[in-house]
mmCIF file of the C-alpha atoms, coordinates in Angstrom:
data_MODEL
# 
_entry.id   MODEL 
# 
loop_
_atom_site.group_PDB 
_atom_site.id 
_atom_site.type_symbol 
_atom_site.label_atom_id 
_atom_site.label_alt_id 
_atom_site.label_comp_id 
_atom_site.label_asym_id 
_atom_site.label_entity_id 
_atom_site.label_seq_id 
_atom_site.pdbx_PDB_ins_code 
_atom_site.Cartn_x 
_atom_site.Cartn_y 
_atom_site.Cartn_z 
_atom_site.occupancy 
_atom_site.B_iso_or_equiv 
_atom_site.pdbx_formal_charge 
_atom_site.auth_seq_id 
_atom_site.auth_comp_id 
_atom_site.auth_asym_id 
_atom_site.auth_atom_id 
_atom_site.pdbx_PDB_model_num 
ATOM 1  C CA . UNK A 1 1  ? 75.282 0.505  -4.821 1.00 0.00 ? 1  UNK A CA 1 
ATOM 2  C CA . UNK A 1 2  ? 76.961 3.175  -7.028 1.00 0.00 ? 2  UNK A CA 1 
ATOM 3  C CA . UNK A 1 3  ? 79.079 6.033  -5.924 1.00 0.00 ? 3  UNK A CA 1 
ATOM 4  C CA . UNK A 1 4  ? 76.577 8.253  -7.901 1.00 0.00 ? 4  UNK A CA 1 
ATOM 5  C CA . UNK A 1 5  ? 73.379 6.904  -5.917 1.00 0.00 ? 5  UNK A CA 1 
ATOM 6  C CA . UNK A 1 6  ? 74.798 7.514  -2.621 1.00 0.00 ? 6  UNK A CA 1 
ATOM 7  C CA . UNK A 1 7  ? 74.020 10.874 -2.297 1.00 0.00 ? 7  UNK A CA 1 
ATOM 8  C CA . UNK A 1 8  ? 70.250 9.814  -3.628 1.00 0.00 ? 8  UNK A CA 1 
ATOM 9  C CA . UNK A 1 9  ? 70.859 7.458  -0.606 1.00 0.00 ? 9  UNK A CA 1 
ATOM 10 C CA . UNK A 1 10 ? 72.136 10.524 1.665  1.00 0.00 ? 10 UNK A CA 1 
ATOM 11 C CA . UNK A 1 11 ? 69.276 12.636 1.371  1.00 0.00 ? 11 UNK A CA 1 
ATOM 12 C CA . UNK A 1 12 ? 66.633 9.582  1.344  1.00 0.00 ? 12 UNK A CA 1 
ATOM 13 C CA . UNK A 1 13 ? 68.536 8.445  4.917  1.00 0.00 ? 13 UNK A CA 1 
ATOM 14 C CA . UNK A 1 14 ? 68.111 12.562 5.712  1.00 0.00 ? 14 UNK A CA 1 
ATOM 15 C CA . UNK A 1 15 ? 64.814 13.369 4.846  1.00 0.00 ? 15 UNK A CA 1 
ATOM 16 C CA . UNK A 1 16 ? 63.128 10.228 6.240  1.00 0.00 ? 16 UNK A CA 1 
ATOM 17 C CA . UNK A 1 17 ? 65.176 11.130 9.998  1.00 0.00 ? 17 UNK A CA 1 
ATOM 18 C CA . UNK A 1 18 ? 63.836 14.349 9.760  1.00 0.00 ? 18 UNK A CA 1 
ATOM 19 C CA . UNK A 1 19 ? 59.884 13.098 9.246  1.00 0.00 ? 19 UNK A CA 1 
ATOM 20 C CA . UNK A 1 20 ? 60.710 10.358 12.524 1.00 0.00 ? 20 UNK A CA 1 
ATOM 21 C CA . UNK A 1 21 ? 61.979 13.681 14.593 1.00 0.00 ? 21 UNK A CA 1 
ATOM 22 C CA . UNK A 1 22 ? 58.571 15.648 13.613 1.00 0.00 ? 22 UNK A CA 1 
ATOM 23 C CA . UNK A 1 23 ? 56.134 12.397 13.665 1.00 0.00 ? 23 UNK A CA 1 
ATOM 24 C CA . UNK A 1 24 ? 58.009 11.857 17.614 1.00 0.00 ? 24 UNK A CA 1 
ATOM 25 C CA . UNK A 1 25 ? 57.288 15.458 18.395 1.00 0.00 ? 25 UNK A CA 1 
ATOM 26 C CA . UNK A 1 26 ? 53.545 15.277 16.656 1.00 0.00 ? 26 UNK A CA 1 
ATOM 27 C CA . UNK A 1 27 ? 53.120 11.286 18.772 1.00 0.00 ? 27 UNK A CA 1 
ATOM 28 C CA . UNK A 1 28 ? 54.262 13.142 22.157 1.00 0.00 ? 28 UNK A CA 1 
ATOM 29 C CA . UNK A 1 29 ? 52.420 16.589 22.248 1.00 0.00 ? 29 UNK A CA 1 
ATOM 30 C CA . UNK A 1 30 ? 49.105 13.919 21.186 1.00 0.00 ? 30 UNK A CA 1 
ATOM 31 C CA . UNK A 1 31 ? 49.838 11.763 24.046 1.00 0.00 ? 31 UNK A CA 1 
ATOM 32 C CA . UNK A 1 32 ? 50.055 14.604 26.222 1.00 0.00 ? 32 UNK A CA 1 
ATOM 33 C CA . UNK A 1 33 ? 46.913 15.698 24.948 1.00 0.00 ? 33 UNK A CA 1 
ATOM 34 C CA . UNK A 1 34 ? 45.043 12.556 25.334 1.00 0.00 ? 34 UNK A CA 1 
ATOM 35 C CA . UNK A 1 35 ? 46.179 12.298 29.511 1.00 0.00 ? 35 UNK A CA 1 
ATOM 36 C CA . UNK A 1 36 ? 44.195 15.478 29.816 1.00 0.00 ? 36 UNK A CA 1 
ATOM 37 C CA . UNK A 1 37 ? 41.671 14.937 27.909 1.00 0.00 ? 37 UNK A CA 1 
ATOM 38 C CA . UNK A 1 38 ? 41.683 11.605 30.405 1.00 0.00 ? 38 UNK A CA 1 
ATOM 39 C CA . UNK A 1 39 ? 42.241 13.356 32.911 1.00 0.00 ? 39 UNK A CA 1 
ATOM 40 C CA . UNK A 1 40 ? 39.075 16.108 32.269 1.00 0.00 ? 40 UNK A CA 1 
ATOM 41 C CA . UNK A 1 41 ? 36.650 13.115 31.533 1.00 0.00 ? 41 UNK A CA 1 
ATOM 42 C CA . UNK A 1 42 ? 37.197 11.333 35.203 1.00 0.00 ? 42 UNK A CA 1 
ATOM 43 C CA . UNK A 1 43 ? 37.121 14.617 36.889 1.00 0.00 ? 43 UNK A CA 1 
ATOM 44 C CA . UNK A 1 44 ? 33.683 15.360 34.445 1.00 0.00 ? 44 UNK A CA 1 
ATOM 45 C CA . UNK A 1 45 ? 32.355 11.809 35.520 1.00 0.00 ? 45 UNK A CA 1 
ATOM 46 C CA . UNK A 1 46 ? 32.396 12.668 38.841 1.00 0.00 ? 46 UNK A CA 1 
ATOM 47 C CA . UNK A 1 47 ? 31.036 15.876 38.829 1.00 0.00 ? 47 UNK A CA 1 
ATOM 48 C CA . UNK A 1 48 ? 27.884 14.192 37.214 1.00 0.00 ? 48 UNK A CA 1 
ATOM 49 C CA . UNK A 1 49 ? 27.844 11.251 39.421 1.00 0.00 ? 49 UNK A CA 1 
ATOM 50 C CA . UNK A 1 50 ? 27.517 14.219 42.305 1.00 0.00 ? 50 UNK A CA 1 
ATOM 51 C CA . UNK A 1 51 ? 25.004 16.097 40.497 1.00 0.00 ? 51 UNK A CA 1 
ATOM 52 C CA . UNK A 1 52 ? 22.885 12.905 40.530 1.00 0.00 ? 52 UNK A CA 1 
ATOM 53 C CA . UNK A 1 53 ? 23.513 12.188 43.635 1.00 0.00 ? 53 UNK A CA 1 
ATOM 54 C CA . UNK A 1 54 ? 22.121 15.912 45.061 1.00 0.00 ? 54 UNK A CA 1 
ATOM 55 C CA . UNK A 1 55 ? 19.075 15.290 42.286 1.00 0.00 ? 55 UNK A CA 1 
ATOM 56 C CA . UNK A 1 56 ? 17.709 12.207 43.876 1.00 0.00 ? 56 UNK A CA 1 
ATOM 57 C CA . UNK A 1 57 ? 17.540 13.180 46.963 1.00 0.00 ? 57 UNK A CA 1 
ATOM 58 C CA . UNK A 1 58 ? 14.861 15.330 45.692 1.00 0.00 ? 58 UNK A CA 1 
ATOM 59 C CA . UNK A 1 59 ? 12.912 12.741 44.320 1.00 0.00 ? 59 UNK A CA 1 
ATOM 60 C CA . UNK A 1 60 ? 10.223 11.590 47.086 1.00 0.00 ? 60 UNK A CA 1 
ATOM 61 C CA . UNK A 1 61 ? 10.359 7.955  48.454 1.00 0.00 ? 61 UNK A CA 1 
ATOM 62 C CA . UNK A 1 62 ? 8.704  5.011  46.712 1.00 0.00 ? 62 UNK A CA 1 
ATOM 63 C CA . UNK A 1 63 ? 6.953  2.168  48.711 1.00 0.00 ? 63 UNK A CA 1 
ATOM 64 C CA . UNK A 1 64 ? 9.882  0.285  49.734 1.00 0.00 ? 64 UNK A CA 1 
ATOM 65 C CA . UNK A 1 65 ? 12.467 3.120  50.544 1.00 0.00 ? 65 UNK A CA 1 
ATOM 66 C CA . UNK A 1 66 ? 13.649 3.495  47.270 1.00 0.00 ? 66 UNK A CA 1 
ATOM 67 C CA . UNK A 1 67 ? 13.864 6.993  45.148 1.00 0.00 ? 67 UNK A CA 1 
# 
């Protein structure tokens, strides 16, 4: 390598570190993000699986014992 690309070098080396520190930032506040979203669907899931639950035992009994 030159001396005269080595700044060209520098400021490659520079700008690329800076993009990792945002993409890192970006990566974790997504991840974050995604555990709630997780988080939100199982507690969702459940709250349907009760609202079922009350629902049938509406429903009258069919020969057999079943709803």
């Amino acid at each position: 390598m030159s001396p005269r690309d080595r700044p060209v070098v520098r400021q490659v080396i520079d700008e690329v570190a800076n993009a990792l520190q945002a993409a890192i930032g970006l990566a974790t506040a997504l991840r974050r993000n995604t555990q709630d979203t997780v988080d939100d669907t199982v507690q969702l899931e459940a709250a349907i699986g009760r609202a079922v639950s009350a629902l049938k035992r509406l429903q009258p009994m069919r020969k057999g014992g079943r709803r």
